[in-house]
DOTI-753632 format. One record per residue (C-alpha): residue in three letters; x, y, z. Coordinates in steps of 0.05 Angstrom, whole numbers, plus 32768, in hexadecimal, padded with zeros to 4 digits. Each point is the difference from the previous one (the first is absolute). Last residue first. Layout:
<atoms>
alaXYZ...
</atoms>
This chain:
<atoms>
unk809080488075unk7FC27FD57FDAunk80317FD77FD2unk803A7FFB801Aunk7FE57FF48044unk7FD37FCA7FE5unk80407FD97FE2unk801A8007803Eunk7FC67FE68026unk7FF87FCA7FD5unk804A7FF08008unk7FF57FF7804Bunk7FC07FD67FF5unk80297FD57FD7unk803B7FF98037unk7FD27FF48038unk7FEE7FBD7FE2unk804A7FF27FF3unk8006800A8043unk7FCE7FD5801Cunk801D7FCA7FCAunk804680068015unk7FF47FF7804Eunk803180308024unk7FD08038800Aunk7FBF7FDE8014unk801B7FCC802Bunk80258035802Eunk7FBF80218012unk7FED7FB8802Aunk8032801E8032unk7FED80478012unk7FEE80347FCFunk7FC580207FE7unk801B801B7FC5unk80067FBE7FE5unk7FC27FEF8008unk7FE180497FD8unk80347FE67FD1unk7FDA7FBC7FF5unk7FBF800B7FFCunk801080487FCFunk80217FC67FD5unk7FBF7FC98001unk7FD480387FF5unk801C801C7FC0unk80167FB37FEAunk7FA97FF98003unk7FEA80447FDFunk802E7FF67FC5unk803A80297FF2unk801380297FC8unk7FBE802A7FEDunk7FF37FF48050unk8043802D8006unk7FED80337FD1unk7FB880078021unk801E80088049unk803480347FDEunk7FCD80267FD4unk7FD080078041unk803D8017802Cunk801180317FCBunk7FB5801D7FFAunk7FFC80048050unk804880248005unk7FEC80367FCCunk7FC0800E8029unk80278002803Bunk80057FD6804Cunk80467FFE7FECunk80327FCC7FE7unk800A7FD3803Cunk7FC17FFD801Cunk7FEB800A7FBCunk801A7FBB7FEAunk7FDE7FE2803Cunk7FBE80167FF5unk80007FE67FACunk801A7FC58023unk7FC97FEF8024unk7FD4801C7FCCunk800F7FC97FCEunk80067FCA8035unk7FB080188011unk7FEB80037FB8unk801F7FB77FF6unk80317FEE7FD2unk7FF27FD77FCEunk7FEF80317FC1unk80197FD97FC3unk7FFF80317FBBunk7FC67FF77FDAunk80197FDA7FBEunk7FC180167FCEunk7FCF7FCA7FF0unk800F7FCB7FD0unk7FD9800B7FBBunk7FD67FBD7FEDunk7FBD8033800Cunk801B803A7FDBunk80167FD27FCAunk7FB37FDF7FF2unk7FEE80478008unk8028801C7FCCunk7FF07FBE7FD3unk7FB280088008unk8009804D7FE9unk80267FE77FC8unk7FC17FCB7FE9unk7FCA80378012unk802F80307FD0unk80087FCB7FC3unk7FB87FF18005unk7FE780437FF9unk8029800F7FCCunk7FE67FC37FD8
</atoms>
């Protein structure tokens, strides 16, 4: 009878192990290459140090944590356009959606500077 009860448990334990969801891996869109791109930027401006590499990694990572991969690109798109001047630059700071675009990667950033700085 013992025997039967513990086959019969061990048959439920699996049954639920199977039915179980699998852990919630956290999204990871962005690209090794964006990652490292900004990694090297970041210590351009914050040192070429060890302390500087390990912020710059916690910054890139808080910001993807916030941001996905896609609205990352589309923002860095349009400011590197804007920076460039000249007259199709004017679209991308006076259109509303552009900006509001730029505006989330913007708090991303500040939320990563709280975080990693």
């Amino acid at each position: 009878m013992a025997r039967i009860f513990l086959v019969a448990a061990a048959l439920l334990v699996q049954a639920h192990v199977v039915n179980a969801e699998p852990a919630q891996v956290p999204v990871n869109d962005y690209p090794t290459v964006a990652r490292a791109d900004y990694v090297f930027g970041c210590m351009q401006v914050n040192g070429q140090t060890r302390e500087a590499l390990e912020r710059c990694a916690c910054s890139i990572d808080t910001i993807a944590s916030l941001l996905p991969y896609q609205k990352y690109e589309e923002a860095e798109t349009i400011m590197r356009v804007r920076q460039r001047g000249g007259k199709n630059a004017s679209m991308f700071v006076s259109t509303p959606a552009l900006r509001a675009k730029i505006d989330d990667l913007k708090r991303a950033q500040v939320e990563a500077e709280l975080v990693c700085f």
